[in-house]
C-alpha positions in Angstrom: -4.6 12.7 -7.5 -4.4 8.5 -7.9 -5.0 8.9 -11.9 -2.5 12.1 -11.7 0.5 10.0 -10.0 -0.4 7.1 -12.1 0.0 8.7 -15.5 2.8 10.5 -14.6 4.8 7.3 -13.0 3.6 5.7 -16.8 5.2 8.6 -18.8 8.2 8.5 -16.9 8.2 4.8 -17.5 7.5 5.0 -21.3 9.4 8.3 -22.5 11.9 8.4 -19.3 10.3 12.3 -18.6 6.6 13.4 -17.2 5.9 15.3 -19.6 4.2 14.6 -23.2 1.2 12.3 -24.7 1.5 10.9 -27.7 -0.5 7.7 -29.7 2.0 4.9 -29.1 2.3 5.6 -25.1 -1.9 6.1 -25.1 -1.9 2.2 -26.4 1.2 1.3 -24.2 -0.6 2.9 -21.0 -3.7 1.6 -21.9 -2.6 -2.3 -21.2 -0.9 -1.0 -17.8 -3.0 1.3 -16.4 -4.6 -0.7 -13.7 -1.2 -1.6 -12.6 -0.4 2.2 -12.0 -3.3 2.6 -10.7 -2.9 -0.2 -8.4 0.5 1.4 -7.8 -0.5 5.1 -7.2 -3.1 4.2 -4.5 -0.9 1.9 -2.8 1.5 4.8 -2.2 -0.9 7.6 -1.7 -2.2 5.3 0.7 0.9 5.4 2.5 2.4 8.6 2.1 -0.4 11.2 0.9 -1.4 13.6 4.0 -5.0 14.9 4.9 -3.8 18.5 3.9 -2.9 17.3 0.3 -6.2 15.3 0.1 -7.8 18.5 1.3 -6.2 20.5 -1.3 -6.7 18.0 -3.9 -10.0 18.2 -3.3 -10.5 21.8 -2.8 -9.3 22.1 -6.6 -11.4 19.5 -7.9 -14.8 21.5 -6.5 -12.9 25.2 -8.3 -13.1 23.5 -11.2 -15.9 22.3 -11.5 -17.1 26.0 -10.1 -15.4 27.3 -13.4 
């Protein structure tokens, strides 16, 4: 969920959309990614409710089921 939010805050930030992964934002990210992750917790922290969590984690344990 954190490493989710965090990448896709970055590719918005790098290509101005979500979607897409390419060799040049893999470097860019690379020297920012503690700063989205930083960023990511802090508002998961904040605004993230125990049903999403739940979910979240729910989907993590299918697949690794898979």
């Amino acid at each position: 969920m954190v490493e989710r939010m965090a990448e896709d805050n970055a590719r918005v930030a790098f290509f101005g959309y979500m979607y897409g992964w390419s060799p040049e934002f893999s470097a860019w990210y690379d020297e920012r990614r503690e700063s989205y992750l930083k960023e990511a917790r802090r508002i998961l922290n904040k605004n993230a409710t125990n049903d999403e969590i739940d979910e979240e984690i729910q989907n993590e344990l299918e697949a690794w089921n898979d």
